[in-house]
C-alpha positions as CSV (number, residue, x, y, z in Angstrom):
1,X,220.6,127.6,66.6
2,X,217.4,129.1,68.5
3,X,216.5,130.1,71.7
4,X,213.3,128.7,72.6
5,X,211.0,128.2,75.3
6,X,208.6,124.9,77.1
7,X,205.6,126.5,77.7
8,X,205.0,124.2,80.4
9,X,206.0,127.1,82.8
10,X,202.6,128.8,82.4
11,X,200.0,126.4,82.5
12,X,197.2,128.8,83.1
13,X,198.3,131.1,79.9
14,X,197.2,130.4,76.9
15,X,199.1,129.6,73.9
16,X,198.5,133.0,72.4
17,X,199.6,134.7,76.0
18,X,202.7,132.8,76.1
19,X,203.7,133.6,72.2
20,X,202.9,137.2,72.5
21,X,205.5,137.5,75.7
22,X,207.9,135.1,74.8
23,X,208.1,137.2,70.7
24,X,208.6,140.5,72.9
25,X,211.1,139.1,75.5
26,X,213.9,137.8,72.8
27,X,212.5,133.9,72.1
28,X,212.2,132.8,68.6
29,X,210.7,129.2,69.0
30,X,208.4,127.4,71.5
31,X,208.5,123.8,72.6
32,X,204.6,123.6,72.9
33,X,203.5,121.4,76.3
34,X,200.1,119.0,74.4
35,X,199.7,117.0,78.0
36,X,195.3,116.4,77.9
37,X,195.2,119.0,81.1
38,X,196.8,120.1,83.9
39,X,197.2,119.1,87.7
40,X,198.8,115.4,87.2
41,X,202.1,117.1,88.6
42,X,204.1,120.4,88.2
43,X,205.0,121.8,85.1
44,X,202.7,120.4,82.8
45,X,200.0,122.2,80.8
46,X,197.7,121.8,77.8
47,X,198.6,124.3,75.7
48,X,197.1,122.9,72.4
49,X,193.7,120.1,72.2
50,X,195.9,117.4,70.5
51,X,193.4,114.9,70.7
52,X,190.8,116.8,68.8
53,X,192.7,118.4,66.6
54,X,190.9,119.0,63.4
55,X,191.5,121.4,60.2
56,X,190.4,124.4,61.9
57,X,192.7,123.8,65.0
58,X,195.5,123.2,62.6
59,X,194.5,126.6,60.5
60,X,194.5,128.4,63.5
61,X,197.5,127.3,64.8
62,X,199.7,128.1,61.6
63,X,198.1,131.8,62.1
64,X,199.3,132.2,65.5
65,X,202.5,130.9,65.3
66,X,202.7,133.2,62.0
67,X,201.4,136.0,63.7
68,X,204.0,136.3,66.4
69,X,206.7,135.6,64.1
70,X,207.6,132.4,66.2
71,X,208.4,128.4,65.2
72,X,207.0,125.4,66.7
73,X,210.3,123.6,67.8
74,X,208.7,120.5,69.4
75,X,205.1,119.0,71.3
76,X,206.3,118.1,74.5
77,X,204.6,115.1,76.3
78,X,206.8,113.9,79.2
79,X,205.0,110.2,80.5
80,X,206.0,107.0,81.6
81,X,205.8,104.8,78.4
82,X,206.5,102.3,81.3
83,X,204.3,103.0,83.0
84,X,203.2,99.3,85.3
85,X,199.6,100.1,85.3
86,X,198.3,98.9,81.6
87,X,195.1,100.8,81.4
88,X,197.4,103.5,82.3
89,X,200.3,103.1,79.9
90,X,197.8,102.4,76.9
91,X,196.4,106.1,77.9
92,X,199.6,107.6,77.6
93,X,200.3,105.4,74.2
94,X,196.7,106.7,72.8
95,X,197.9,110.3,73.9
96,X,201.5,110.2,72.3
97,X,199.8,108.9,69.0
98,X,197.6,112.1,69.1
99,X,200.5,114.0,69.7
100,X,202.3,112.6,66.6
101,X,199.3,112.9,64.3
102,X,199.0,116.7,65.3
103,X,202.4,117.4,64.6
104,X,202.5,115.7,61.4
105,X,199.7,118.0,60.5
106,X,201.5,121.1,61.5
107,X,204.6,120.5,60.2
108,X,206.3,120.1,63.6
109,X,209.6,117.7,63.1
110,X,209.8,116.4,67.0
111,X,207.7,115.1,69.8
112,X,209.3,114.8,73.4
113,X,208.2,112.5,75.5
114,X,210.4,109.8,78.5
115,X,211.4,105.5,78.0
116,X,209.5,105.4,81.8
117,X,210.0,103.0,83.7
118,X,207.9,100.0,85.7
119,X,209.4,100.4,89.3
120,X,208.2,96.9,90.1
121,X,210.4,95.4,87.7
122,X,214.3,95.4,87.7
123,X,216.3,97.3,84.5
124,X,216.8,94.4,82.8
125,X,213.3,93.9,82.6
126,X,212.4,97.1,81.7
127,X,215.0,97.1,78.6
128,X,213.5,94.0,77.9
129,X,209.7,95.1,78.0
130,X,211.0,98.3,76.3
131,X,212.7,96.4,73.5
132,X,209.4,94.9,73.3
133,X,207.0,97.9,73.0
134,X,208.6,100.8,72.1
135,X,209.3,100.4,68.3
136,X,205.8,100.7,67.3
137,X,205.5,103.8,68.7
138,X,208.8,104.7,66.9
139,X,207.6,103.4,63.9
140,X,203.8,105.1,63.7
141,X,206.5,108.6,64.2
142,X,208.3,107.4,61.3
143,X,205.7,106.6,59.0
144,X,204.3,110.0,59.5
145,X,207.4,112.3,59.5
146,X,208.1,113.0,62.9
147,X,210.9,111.9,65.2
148,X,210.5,110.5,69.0
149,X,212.8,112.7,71.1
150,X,213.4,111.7,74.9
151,X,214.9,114.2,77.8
152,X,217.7,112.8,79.5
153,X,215.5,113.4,83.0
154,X,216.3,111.2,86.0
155,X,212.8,111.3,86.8
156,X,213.6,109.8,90.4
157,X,210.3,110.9,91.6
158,X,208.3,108.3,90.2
159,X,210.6,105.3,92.1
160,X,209.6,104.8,95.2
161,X,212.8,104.5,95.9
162,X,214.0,107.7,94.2
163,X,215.9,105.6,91.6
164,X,215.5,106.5,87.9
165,X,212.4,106.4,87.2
166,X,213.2,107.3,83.3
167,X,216.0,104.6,81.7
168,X,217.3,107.4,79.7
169,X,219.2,108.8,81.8
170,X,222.8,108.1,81.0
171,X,224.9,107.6,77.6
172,X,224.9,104.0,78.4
173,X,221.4,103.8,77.8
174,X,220.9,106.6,75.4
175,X,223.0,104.3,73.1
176,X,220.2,101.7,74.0
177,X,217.1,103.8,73.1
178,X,218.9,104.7,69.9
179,X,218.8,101.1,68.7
180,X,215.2,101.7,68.9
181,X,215.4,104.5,66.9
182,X,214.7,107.2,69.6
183,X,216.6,110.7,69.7
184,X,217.6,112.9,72.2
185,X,216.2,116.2,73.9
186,X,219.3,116.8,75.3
187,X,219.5,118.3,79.0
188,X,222.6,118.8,80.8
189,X,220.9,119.8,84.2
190,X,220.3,116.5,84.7
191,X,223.5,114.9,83.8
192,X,225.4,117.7,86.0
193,X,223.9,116.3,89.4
194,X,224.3,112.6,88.8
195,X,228.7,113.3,88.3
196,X,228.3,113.1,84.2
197,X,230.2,116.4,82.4
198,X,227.3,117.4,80.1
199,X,229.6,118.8,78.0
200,X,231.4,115.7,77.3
201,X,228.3,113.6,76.1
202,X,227.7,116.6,73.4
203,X,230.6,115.1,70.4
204,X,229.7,111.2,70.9
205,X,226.0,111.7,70.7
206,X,226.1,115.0,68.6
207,X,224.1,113.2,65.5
208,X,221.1,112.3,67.9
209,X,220.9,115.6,69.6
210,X,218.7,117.0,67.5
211,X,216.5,119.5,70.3
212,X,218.0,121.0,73.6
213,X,216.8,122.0,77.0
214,X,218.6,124.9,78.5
215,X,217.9,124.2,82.2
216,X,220.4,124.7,85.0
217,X,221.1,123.0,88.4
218,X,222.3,124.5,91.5
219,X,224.3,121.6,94.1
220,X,224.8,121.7,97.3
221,X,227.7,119.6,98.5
222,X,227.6,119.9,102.2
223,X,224.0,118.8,102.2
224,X,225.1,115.9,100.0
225,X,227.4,114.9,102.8
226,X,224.6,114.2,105.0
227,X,222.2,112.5,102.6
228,X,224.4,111.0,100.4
229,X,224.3,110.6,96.2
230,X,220.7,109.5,96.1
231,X,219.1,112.2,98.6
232,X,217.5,112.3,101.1
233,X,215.0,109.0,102.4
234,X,212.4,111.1,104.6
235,X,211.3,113.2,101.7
236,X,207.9,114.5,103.3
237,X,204.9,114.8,100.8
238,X,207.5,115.7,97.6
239,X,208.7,113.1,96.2
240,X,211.4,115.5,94.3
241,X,213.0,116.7,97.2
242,X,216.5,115.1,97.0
243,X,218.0,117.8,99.1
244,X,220.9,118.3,98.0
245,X,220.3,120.0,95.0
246,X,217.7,121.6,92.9
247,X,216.8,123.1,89.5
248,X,217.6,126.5,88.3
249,X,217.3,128.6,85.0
250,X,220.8,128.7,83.3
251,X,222.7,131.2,84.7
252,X,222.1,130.5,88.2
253,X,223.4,127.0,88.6
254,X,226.8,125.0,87.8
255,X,226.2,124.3,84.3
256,X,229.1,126.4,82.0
257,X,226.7,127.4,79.6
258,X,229.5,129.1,77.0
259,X,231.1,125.8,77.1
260,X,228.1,124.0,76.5
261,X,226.7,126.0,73.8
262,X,230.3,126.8,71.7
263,X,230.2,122.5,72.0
264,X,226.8,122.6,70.4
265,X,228.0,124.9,67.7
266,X,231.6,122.7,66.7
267,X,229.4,119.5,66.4
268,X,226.8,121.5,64.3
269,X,223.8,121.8,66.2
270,X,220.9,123.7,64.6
271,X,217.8,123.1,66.2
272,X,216.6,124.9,69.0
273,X,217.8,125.6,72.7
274,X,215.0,125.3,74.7
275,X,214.6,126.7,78.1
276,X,212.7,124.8,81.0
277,X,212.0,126.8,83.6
278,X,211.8,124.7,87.0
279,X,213.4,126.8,88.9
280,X,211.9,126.7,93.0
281,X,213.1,130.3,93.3
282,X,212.0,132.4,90.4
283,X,208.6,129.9,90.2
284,X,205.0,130.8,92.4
285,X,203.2,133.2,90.6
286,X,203.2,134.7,87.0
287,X,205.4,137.5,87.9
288,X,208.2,135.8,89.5
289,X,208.6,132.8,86.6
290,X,208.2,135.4,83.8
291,X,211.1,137.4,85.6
292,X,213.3,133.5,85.5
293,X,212.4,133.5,81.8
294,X,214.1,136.8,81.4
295,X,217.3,136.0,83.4
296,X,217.3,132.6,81.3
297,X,217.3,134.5,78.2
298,X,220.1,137.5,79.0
299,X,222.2,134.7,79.9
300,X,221.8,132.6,76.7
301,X,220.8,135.2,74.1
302,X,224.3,136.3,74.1
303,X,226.0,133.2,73.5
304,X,223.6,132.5,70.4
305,X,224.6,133.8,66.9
306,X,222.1,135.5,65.2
């Protein structure tokens, strides 16, 4: 196992910057953000030009990741493959595709990205569209030696509603996506908040859980009292805001991270522990998230062998 990094937390940085802090603070691996810019929403960058992405870009990348004496774990491009708009959905499809060919040419095994959803339509549509759409995108992975990995985000935001907006959310429907031949960025943040034990889902699934996501969540029951399981239904201009919970590096939040990792380790996990860095109180400026980078990693580094 590694301890890794989404370099989604620094946008403004670039790739270089983030490899030369995250090599002299204790990471080994970065999960590399490839969205086409920055500003669509938070924590999101475009950290390498995937869609022109020639034989210098690729020399140049080997070299830096070489340099710092780092690997490329994963491309991460979280969108809704879903999404209802078509002119929209077919410019995340294009995107993922240049994604996958840029990865094929680095070497890179994995590329993250969500199912989505169409919030107009009920579930059982969307499985049905999904059943429909997402193989070929599974299939042009394939073909070029790279897997499809999905985070297990609730992605609530993007209802209007705040209902999943991401129909991967549960083990019920991981077991769905993996009939399309889709594997898992595993993220027990997530599954903590909406009552699943994360470290329960780890032995089941343990042969699809091939990259992790160390990200922690902090709940706040009494709040849930007043707003209930699915948050709160004035949420302002943020979407996000459920409150009754939020996002935290690990350490900081509910998720028993010995537990969780020793679990990784008994079901033979050897890819790389990622962390994601959303959390609201170490986040603002540079100084602050690098600071929740470094309390991710004494928390985790310890637990990791090696």
């Amino acid at each position: 196992m590694r301890l890794g990094m989404l370099t989604a937390c620094l946008p403004q940085w670039t790739l270089d910057e983030v490899a030369g802090w995250a090599k002299a603070n204790g990471y080994e691996a970065l999960e590399v953000a490839v969205w086409p810019r920055t500003g669509g929403r938070d924590f999101e960058a475009a950290h390498l030009p995937v869609a022109d992405f020639g034989p210098q870009q690729v020399d140049e990348t080997k070299q830096l990741f070489e340099r710092h004496g780092l690997e490329l774990s994963a491309f991460a491009y979280y969108e809704n493959n879903l999404h209802p708009d078509p002119a929209r959905r077919e410019e995340i499809r294009t995107h993922l595709k240049h994604s996958i060919d840029a990865a094929q040419a680095l070497g890179v095994p994995y590329v993250g990205t969500f199912i989505g959803r169409d919030w107009t339509k009920s579930v059982a549509d969307n499985l049905a569209e999904g059943q429909r759409v997402l193989p070929e995108l599974v299939d042009y992975a394939g073909e070029r030696g790279v897997k499809l990995i999905v985070e297990n985000c609730v992605m609530e935001g993007w209802h209007p509603d705040g209902y999943p907006g991401n129909l991967a959310y549960s083990p019920e429907l991981w077991e769905w996506m993996f009939s399309l031949g889709f594997y898992l960025n595993w993220d027990p943040s997530h599954l903590t908040w909406i009552g699943i034990d994360p470290v329960e889902t780890i032995a089941p699934y343990a042969d699809r859980i091939v990259h992790a996501q160390a990200k922690d969540v902090e709940l706040n029951p009494a709040d849930r009292n007043r707003y209930g399981f699915f948050g709160k239904v004035d949420k302002g201009e943020n979407p996000w805001d459920m409150g009754w919970w939020r996002y935290r590096v690990p350490g900081l939040g509910q998720v028993d991270w010995p537990k969780v990792v020793d679990r990784l380790y008994e079901h033979g996990f050897t890819g790389t522990l990622s962390v994601e860095h959303e959390d609201p109180v170490w986040g603002g400026d540079d100084e602050r998230i690098t600071q929740g980078l470094r309390i991710a990693q004494r928390t985790l580094r310890p637990l990791i062998v090696g």
